[in-house]
N, C-alpha and C positions, 0 to 999 in steps of 0.2 A: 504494500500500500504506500503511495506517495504522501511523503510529508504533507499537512496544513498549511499555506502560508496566508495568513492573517496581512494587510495592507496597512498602516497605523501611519493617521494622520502628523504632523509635524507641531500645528497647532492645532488647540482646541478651538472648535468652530460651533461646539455645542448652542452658544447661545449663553452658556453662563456665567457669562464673567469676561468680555474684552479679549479671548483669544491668544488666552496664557499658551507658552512656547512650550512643547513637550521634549524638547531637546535640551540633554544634561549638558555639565560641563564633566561629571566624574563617572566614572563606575566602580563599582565593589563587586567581588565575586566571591564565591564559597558552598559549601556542601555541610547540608547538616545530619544528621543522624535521628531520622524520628523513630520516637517511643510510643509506646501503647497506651500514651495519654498525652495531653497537647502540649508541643515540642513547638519553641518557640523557632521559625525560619530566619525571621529579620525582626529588629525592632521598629518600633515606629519612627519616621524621619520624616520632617516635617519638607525637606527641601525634596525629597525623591520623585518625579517626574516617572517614571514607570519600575516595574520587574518582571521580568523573564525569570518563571519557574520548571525547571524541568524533571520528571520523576520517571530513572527508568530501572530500578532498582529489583523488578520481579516482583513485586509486595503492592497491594494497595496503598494508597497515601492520599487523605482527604484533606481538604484545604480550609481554612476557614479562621475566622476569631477565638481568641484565647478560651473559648468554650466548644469546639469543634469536636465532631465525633463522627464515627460514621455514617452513624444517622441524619445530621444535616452539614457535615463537610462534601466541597465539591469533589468526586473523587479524579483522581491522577495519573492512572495507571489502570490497564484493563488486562494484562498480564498474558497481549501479546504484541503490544506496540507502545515505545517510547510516546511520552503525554508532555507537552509544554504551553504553561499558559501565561500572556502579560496581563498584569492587572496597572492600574492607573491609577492608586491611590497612598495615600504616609501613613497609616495605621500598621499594625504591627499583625502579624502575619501569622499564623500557625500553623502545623501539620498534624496528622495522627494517622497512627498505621499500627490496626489491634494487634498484626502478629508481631510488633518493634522490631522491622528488618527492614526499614523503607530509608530510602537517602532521596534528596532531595538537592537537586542543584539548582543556584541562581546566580542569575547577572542583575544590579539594581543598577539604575541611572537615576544619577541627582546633581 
């Protein structure tokens, strides 16, 4: 199956606010190790402009707020195809993966 490629505007043209630039000046990279309860990815950064998450670990791994679970985490992994998704927001990030065998990689720009 062919990768996703998602097209992601430069600026925001939503309408909400003046047409804030979505282009960083930084990026941070890393790999975290989620556990069988919610595993903090990134913290929250008020300057971050997007993140690219990718989960290809063979493990479930659900995304979501410092309350996340399987039950309403986005899941990330279907356990036969690499999962990557950018979100747009500085809140702080979570994961959770019931068997704790899930990794999680990210590029953040801010």
């Amino acid at each position: 199956m062919p990768p996703l490629v998602l097209n992601i505007p430069l600026v925001d043209s939503s309408g909400g606010g003046g047409g804030e630039s979505l282009i960083g000046d930084n990026i941070a990279t890393g790999q975290v190790n989620i556990g069988s309860s919610p595993t903090q990815i990134v913290p929250a950064r008020a300057a971050r402009k997007s993140i690219t998450i990718s989960c290809s670990s063979g493990s479930a791994i659900y995304i979501g707020n410092s309350s996340v679970s399987s039950s309403n985490g986005l899941k990330q992994y279907d356990a036969t195809n690499d999962t990557v998704i950018t979100l747009h927001v500085t809140c702080a990030i979570y994961g959770i993966d019931p068997g704790a065998m899930g990794v999680a990689t990210y590029l953040e720009v801010y």
